[in-house]
N, C-alpha and C positions, 0 to 999 in steps of 0.2 A: 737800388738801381738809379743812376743818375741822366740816362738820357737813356732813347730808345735807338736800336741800328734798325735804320732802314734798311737794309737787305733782306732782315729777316721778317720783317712786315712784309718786303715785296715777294717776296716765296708765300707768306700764308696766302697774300693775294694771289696771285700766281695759281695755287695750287686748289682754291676754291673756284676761280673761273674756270680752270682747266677741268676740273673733278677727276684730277688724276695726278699723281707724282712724278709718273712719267712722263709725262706730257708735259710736267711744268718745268720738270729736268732740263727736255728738247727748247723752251722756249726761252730758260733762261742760260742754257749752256753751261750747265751744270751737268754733275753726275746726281743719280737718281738718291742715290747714298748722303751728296751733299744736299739737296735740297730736305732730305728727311732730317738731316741733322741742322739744319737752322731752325728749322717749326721746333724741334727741340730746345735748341739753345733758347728762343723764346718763351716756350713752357717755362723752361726753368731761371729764365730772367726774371720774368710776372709769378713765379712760381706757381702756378695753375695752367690747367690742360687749355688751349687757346682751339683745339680742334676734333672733335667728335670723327672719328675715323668709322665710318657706315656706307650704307649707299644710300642717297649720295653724303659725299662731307657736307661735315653741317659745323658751325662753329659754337662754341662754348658761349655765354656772355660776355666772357672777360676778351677774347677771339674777336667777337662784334665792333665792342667798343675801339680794341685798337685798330680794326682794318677801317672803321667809320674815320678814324681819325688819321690813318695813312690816305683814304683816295680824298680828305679835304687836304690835306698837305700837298696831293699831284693836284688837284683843282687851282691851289695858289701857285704854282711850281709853274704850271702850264700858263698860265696867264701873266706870269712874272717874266720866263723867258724872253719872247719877242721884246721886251724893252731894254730888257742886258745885253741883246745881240742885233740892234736895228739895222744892221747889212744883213742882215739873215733874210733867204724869203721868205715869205707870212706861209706857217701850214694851219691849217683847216684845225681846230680846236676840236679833237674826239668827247663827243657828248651820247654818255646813255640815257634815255631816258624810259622806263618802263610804263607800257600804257596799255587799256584796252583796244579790243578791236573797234571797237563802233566810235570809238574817238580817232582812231587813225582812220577810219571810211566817213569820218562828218567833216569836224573842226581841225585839229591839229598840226595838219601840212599846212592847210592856210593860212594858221597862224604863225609858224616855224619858216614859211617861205620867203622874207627879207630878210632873214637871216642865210637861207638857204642858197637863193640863186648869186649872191656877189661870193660863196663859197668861205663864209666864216665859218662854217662849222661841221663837222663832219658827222654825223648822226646815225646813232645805232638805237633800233629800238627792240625792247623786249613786249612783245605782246600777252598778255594773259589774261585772263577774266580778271574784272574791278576789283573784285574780293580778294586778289591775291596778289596784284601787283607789287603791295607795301612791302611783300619777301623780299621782292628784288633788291627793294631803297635799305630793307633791314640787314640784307648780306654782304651789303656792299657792292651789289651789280651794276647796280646806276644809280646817277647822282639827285634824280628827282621820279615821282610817280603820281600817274593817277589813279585817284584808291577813291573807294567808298569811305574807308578809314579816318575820320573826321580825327582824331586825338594825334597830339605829333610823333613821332617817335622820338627817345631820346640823340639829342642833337641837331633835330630836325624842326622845320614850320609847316602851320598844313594854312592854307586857304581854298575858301570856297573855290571851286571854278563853275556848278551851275546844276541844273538838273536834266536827265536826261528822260525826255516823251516818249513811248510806244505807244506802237498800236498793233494790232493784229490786222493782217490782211493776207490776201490772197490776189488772183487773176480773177477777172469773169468767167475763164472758162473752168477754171478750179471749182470754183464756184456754186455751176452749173451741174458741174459732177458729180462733188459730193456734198454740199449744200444746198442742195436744189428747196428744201424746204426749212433751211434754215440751220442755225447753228445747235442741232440735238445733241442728245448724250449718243444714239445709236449711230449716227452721222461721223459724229468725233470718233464715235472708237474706232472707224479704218479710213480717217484723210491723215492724211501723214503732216507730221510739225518738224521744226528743227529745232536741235540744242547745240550752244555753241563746243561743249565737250561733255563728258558724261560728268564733269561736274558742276555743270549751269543750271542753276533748277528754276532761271526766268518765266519758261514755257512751262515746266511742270507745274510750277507754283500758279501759275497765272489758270491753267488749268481745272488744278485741281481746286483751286479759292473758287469759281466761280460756275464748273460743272460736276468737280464733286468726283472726278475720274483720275483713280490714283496712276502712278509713275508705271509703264508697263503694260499698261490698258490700251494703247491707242500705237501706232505705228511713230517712231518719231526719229529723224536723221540727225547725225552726227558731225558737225561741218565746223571746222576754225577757220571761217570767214563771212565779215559781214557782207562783202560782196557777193560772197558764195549765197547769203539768205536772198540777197535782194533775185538773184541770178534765178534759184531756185522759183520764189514766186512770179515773177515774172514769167518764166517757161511752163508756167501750171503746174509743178511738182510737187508745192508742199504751200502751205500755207505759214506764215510766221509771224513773230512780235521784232518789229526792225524799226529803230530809231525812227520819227515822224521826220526831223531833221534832214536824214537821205535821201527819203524817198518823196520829198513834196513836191517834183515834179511829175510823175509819175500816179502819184494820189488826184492830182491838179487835172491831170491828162487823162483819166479813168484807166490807165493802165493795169493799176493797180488800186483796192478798192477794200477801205476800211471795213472790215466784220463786225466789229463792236463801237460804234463811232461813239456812242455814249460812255462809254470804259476806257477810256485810253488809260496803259501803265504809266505811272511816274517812279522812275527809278531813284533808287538814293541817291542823296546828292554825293556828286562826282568832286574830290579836293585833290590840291595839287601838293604835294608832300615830297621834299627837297632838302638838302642841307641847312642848315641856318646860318654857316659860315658861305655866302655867295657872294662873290665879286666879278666883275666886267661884264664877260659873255654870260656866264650861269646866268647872272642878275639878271642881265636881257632878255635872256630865254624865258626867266620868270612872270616877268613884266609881259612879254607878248602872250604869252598864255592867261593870263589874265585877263589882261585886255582884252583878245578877242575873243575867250568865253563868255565873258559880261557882256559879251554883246551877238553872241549867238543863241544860248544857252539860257529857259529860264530860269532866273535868279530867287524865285521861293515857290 
């Protein structure tokens, strides 16, 4: 093989966003026949399977490697345009970036907003638990994450961005309810907690490390939002572990009121894990993300 066709990189891409053939049929206007027969032609260009056909598609390594290396070619592709065609008007540069929730309810717009409000970039984001972000950066979804995942991926650089505070709190009138005498084992088994999805075990773990009450024992809600935890304590509904970060005025104001003030959690440090081929915008994105975690975020 002497060079790669890009078409048939843009159908594996295609047809991993989509998680369907049909649908990537409809979006590249193609028939559903021909788009099956390019991931073919593929296969047996690289001569290896490039796409694990399950629910959902999942790609091979060899699969990875080249769609890693088609969406850094539309990275340079995108950034190179507007200067081959400066009568053009400027469009907004599509930017994925996959991140947790409690970093898009603290720092991240704040940091991503001079980039935002003059409309350089147009911004999609994948949200998922820390721990699992790095899928997105490893399938090719978006072009940078934040991950617990300290180690780079191949292609890829990881830096620090910071570490993330908890605390357990509640309302006073929570409190008053079902703490009236304090944070017991008896107490915990029916005030209700929340977990960000049934596979966050922040709260479990925090739980069980320090009263000893396994996963199941105690009432605990279901919620993909960190607004949704703060909302929650706040209206006296459940008691949670929520970034110090968000809720410092609120903490400040006795709104809302630390449980264990001597235990705060410190969560793994949160890295920023990206392409390693970035140029203009990406770069920038980069840089502002840096910058203003180091300066929100503690640093060890």
């Amino acid at each position: 093989m002497n060079h790669l066709d890009y078409k048939l990189l843009q159908a594996l891409d295609v047809v991993l966003r989509e998680q369907s053939f049909e649908r990537a049929a409809n979006q590249l206007h193609l028939t559903q026949s021909a788009v099956s027969q390019r991931i073919k032609q593929l296969e047996l260009q690289v001569a290896q399977p490039v796409l694990i056909r399950s629910q959902p598609l999942q790609l091979t390594d060899m699969g990875q490697l080249l769609l890693t290396h088609y969406q850094q070619v539309q990275q340079l592709e995108r950034e190179l345009l507007p200067h081959l065609s400066p009568n053009m008007p400027a469009k907004p540069l599509p930017v994925t970036i996959a991140t947790n929730a409690d970093s898009l309810a603290t720092w991240l717009i704040p940091a991503l907003t001079p980039l935002l409000q003059p409309g350089l970039i147009e911004l999609n984001l994948l949200i998922e638990d820390e721990n699992r972000t790095i899928e997105r950066l490893r399938h090719g979804e978006a072009f940078g994450a934040i991950t617990t995942q300290a180690e780079a991926l191949p292609g890829c650089q990881s830096e620090l961005l910071g570490y993330m505070d908890y605390v357990l709190t509640a309302s006073s009138g929570f409190i008053r309810q079902y703490f009236p005498d304090g944070l017991t084992e008896q107490a915990l088994r029916k005030a209700p907690g929340v977990a960000f999805d049934q596979r966050d075990d922040m709260h479990i773990s925090f739980i069980e490390q320090h009263f000893g009450l396994p996963p199941g024992s105690y009432p605990c809600h279901t919620v993909r939002s960190s607004e949704a935890f703060v909302a929650l304590a706040k209206a006296g509904a459940a008691y949670c572990l929520i970034p110090k970060l968000q809720i410092s005025r609120e903490l400040e104001s006795g709104e809302l009121i630390e449980l264990m003030p001597e235990t705060p959690l410190r969560e793994r440090g949160l890295y920023w894990q990206r392409w390693a081929l970035e140029r203009g915008m990406y770069r920038q994105i980069s840089q502002r993300l840096l910058t203003w975690s180091n300066q929100s975020l503690p640093q060890q």
